[in-house]
Residue, then its C-alpha position, 0 to 999 in steps of 0.5 A: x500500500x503506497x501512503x500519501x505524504x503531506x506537509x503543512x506549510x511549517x514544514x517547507x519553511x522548515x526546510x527552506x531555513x535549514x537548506x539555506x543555512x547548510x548552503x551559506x556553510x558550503x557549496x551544495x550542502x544544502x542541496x545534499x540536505x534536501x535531496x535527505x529530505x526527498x529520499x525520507x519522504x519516499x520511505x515514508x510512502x512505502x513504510x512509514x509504520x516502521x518507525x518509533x513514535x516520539x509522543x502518542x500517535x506521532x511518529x519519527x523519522x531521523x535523518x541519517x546525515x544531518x542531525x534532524x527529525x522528520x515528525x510525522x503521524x500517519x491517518x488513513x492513506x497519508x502520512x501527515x509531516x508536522x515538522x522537519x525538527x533539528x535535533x538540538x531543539x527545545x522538545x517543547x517547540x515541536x508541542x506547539x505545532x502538534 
């Protein structure tokens, strides 16, 4: 069974913060962190019941190369993304978007 993936707009702009700030760092760092981010996003479709929960229904899945999170909970055919959270982040500012 294939799973719909959907972001809510806090999420591209999760994205667009971090790629942009791993580019400034260095040529195509960024782009390498959104290419991560595009490879999670397709096991998700296939798979996204493989991975642990993070607080009740909420899943995640952890970002090999780049130290974050992608937090998401599946409902019905769609994995819902609720956030791509850097791991050095306060917890309690991920609680405020779910």
């Amino acid at each position: 069974m294939g799973y719909e993936v959907v972001l809510l707009e806090e999420v591209s702009i999760d994205i667009d913060e971090a790629t942009a700030w791993y580019e400034s760092q260095q040529v195509n760092l960024g782009i390498r962190f959104y290419f991560e981010i595009l490879d999670h996003y397709e096991k998700l479709k296939t798979h996204p019941e493989h991975y642990g929960f993070v607080f009740k229904e909420f899943r995640q899945k952890v970002l090999l190369h780049f130290p974050f999170k992608i937090i998401f909970k599946i409902t019905g055919d769609k994995v819902i993304v609720f956030a791509v959270f850097h791991t050095s982040r306060n917890f309690s500012d991920l609680f405020k978007r779910i």
